[in-house]
C-alpha positions in Angstrom: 18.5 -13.8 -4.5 20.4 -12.5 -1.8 19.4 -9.4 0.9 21.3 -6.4 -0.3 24.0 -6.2 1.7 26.7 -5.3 -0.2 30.1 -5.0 0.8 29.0 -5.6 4.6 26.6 -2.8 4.3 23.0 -2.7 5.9 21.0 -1.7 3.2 17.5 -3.1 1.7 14.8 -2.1 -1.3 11.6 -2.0 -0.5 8.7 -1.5 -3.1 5.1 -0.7 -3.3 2.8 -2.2 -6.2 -0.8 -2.2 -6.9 -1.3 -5.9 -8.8 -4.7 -4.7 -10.7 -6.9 -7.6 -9.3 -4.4 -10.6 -8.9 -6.3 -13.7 -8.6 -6.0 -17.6 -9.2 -7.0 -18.6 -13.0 -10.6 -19.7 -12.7 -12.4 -18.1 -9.9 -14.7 -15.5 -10.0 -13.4 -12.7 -8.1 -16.1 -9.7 -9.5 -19.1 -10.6 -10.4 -18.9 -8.4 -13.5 -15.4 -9.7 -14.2 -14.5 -12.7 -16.1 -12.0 -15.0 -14.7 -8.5 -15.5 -15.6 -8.4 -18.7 -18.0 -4.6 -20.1 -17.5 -3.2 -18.4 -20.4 -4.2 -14.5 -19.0 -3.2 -16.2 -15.6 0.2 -17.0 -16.7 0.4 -13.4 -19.4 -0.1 -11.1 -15.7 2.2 -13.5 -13.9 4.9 -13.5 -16.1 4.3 -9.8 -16.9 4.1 -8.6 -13.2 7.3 -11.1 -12.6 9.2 -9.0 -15.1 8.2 -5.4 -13.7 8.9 -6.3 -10.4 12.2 -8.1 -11.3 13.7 -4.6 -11.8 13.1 -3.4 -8.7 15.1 -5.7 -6.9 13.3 -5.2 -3.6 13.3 -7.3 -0.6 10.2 -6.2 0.9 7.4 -5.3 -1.3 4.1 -4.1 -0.3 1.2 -5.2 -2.6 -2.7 -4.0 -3.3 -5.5 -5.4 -5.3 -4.3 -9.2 -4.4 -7.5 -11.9 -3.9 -5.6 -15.1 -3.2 -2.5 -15.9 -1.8 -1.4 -19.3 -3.6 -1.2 -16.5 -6.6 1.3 -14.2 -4.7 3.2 -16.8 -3.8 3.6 -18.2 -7.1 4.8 -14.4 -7.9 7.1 -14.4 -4.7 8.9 -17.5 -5.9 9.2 -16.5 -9.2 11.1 -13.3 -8.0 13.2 -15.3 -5.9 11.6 -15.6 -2.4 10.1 -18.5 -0.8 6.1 -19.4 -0.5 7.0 -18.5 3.1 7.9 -15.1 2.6 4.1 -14.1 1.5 1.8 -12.9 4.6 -1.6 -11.9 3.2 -4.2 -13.2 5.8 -7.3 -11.9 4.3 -6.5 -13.3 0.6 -5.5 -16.7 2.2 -5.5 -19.8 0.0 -5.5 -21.9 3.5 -8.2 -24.0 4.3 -7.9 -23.3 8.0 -7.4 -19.6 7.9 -9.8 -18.0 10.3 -10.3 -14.8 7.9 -11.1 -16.9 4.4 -12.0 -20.5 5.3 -9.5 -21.0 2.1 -11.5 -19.4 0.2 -9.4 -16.0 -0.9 -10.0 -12.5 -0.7 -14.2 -12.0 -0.8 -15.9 -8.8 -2.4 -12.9 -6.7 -2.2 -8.8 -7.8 -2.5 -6.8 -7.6 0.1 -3.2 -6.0 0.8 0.0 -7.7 1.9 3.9 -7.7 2.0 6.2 -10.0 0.8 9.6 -9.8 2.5 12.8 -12.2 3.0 12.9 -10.5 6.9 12.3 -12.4 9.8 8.5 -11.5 10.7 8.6 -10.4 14.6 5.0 -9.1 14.5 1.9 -9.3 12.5 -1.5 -7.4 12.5 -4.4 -6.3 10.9 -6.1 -3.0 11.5 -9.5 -3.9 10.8 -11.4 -2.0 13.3 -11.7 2.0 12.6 -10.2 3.3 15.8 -12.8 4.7 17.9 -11.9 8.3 17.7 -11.8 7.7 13.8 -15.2 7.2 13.2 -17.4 9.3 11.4 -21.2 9.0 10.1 -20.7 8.6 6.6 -24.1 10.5 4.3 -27.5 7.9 4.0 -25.0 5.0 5.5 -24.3 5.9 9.3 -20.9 5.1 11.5 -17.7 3.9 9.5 -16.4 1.6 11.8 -14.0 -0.5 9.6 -11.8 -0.4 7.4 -13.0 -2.1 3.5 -10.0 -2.9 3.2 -7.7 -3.5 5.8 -4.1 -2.4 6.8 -1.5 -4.9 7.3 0.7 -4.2 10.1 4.4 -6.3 9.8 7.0 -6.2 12.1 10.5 -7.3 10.5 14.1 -7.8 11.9 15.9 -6.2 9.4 20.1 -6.6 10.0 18.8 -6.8 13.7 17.1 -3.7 13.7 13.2 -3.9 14.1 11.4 -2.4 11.3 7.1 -1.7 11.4 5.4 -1.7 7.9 2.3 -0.9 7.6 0.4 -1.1 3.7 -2.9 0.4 2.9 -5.2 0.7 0.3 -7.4 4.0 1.3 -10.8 3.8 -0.3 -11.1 5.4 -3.9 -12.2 8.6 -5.1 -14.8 7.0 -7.4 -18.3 8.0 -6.4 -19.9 5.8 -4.0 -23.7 5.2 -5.0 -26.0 3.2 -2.1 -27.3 0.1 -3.5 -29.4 -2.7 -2.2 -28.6 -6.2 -0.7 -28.8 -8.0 -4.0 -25.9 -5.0 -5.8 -28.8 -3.1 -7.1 -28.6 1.0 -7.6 -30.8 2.9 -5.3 -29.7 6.1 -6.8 -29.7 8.1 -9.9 -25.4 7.9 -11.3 -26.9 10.9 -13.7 -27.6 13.3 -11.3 -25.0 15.2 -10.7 -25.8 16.3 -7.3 -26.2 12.8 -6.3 -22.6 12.2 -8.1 -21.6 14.5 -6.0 -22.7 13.7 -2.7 -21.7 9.9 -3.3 -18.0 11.4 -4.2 -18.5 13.2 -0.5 -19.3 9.6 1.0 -15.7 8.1 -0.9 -13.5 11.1 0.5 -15.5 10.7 4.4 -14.9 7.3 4.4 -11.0 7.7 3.0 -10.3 10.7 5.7 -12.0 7.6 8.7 -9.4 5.5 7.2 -6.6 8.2 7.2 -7.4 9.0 10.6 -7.0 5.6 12.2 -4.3 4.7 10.4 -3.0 7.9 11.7 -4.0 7.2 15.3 -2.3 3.5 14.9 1.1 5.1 13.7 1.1 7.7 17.0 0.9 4.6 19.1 3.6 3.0 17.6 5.6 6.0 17.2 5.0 8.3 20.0 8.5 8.1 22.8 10.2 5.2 20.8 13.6 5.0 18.6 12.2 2.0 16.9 11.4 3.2 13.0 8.1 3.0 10.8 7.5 2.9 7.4 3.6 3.1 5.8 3.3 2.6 2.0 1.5 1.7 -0.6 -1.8 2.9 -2.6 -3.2 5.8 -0.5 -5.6 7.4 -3.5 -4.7 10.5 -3.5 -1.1 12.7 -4.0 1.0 13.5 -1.6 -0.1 16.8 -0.6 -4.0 15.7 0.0 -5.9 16.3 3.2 -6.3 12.8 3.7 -2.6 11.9 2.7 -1.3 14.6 5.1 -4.0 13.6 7.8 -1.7 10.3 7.8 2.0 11.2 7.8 1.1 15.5 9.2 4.9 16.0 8.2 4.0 20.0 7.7 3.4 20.2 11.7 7.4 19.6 12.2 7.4 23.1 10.8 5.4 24.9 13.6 6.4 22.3 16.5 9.5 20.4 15.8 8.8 18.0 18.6 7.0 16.7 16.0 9.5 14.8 14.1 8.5 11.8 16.6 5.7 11.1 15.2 5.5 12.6 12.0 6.3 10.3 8.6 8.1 11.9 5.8 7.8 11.6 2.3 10.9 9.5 1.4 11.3 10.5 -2.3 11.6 14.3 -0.7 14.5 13.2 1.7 16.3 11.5 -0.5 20.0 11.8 -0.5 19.7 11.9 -4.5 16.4 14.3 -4.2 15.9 15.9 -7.4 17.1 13.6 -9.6 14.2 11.9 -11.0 11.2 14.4 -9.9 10.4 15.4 -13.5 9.5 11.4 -14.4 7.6 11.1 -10.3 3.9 9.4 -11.1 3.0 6.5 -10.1 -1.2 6.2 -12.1 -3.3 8.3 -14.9 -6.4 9.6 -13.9 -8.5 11.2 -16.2 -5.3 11.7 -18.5 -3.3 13.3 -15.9 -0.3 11.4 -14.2 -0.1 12.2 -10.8 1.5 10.2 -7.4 -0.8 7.8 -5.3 1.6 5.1 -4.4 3.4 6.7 -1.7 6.2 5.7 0.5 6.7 7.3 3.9 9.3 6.9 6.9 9.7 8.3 10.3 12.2 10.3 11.5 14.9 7.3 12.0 15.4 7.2 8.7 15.5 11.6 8.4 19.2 12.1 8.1 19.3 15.2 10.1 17.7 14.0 13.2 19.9 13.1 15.8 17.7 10.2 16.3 19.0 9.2 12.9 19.5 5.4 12.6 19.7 5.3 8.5 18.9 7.0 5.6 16.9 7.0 1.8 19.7 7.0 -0.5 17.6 6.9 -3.8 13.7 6.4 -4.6 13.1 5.1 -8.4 9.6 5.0 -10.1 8.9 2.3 -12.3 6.1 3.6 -14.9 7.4 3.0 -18.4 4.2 0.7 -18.3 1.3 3.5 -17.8 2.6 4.6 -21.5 1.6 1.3 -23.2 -2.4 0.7 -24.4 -4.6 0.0 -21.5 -4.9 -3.2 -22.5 -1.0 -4.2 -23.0 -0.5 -3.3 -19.1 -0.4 -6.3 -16.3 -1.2 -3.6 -14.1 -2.1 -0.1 -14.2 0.1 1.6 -11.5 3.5 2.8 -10.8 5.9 0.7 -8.9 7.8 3.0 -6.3 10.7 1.9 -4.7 13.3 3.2 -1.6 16.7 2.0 -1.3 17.6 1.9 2.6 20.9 2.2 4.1 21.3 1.1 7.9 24.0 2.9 10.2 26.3 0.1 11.2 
């Protein structure tokens, strides 16, 4: 498959898709999870191969991934190359300095397929120091469960940062022993509570330093950003907004340097598919927690302006089918990019 350059224009898809636990056929990933036997390997391959097919993206941002020989089985069957894949912390690789080989342990791991040449690569592991907070009965959150990856891409000769994240949950977070074991009542409310308060404390650390990360990159350059992926919670949330803080342009509008903005409101098409906009169901509500942000490059009034969004497209015809007919259970969003020749 060839970039998207059509008729000598600079333009690119990139995508955002949570993969619902993507793992090689016979390893334990969860130990309350059975493992994929070849034939459910090969059903969420082929299915996850179809949905993404549609989206035609070149770089695609990717959550809930444990081993990397399986993304890049998925990467080649949408037309990339093994190569193409960059997922340290789910790595396959005997030699990998993150995973011994071994894949993604306790939790999955994020990463970004794209046919751009990589310039830069990092993972922001470490909770920036002004980011960390005592989380309730646990102490200092000092890094990230699962951490950001940070890629650097020379896209048309333009350098591009994107950055993919998968903020922690809003499910209640109990205490348990070493061995897994509750410590806590889960039928008490007030304790539900108060472990729900320990989810959104450690998501705002996260927020924070991803925040903090983006400033640095940001702050007096021309060079463009865009952050995407699962952030698990809509658009408008503390914690989202703690990220992108796109409402300060409206008080100081030297802001617009480092703010990110929500691409599917500066659309050039904006409007046109808002009534269909979810990307998940939660407790039988849709609502949007697959995000996709840029910086002000890519705002078409800025006179910093260096492209534009032309269209953003949810894929989510899948959420409708029975829980257990879907490969995964989120929203694909997708951005079409045009560059300014």
């Amino acid at each position: 498959m060839q970039l998207a350059n059509t008729n000598g224009q600079k333009q690119f898809y990139i995508a955002t898709a949570n993969l619902l636990n993507f793992a090689n056929p016979g390893r334990i990933y969860y130990d309350n999870a059975p493992a994929y036997d070849q034939k459910a390997y090969q059903h969420k391959l082929t299915g996850i191969t179809e949905l993404l097919a549609k989206a035609h993206a070149d770089i695609i941002a990717v959550q809930e991934v444990w081993d990397s020989t399986a993304l890049e089985a998925l990467a080649i069957s949408l037309g990339f190359k093994a190569e193409d894949v960059v997922i340290p912390l789910a790595s396959n690789d005997k030699n990998s300095v993150h995973t011994q080989g071994l894949g993604a342990q306790k939790t999955p791991a994020v990463g970004i397929i794209s046919r751009f040449k990589p310039l830069e690569c990092e993972l922001l592991e470490e909770v920036v120091a002004e980011a960390v907070i005592d989380i309730p009965d646990i102490g200092p959150y000092q890094r990230f469960n699962r951490p950001p990856l940070l890629l650097r891409v020379d896209a048309f000769g333009q350098p591009i940062t994107i950055i993919t994240a998968h903020l922690k949950s809003k499910r209640a977070f109990f205490l348990r022993d070493e061995n897994g074991n509750l410590l806590e009542d889960m039928d008490d409310p007030n304790i539900r509570v108060r472990a729900k308060l320990r989810s959104l404390c450690m998501r705002a650390s996260e927020a924070a330093s991803i925040r903090m990360s983006i400033i640095e990159r940001l702050q007096h350059t021309r060079e463009p950003l865009i952050l995407l992926g699962d952030m698990n919670d809509v658009t408008g949330s503390v914690t989202t907004q703690l990220m992108t803080e796109t409402g300060e342009v409206n008080y100081d509008k030297s802001m617009r340097d480092v703010a990110l903005f929500d691409a599917a409101r500066i659309q050039a098409r904006y409007g046109w598919m808002k009534d269909v906009a979810y990307t998940h169901i939660y407790q039988g509500m849709p609502e949007v927690i697959d995000q996709l942000f840029v910086s002000e490059e890519f705002l078409p009034d800025s006179k910093f302006a260096l492209g534009h969004v032309d269209r953003v497209d949810y894929f989510n015809d899948h959420l409708k089918w029975d829980y257990s007919d879907r490969v995964i259970d989120h929203g694909i969003i997708r951005a079409k990019i045009k560059l300014h020749d």
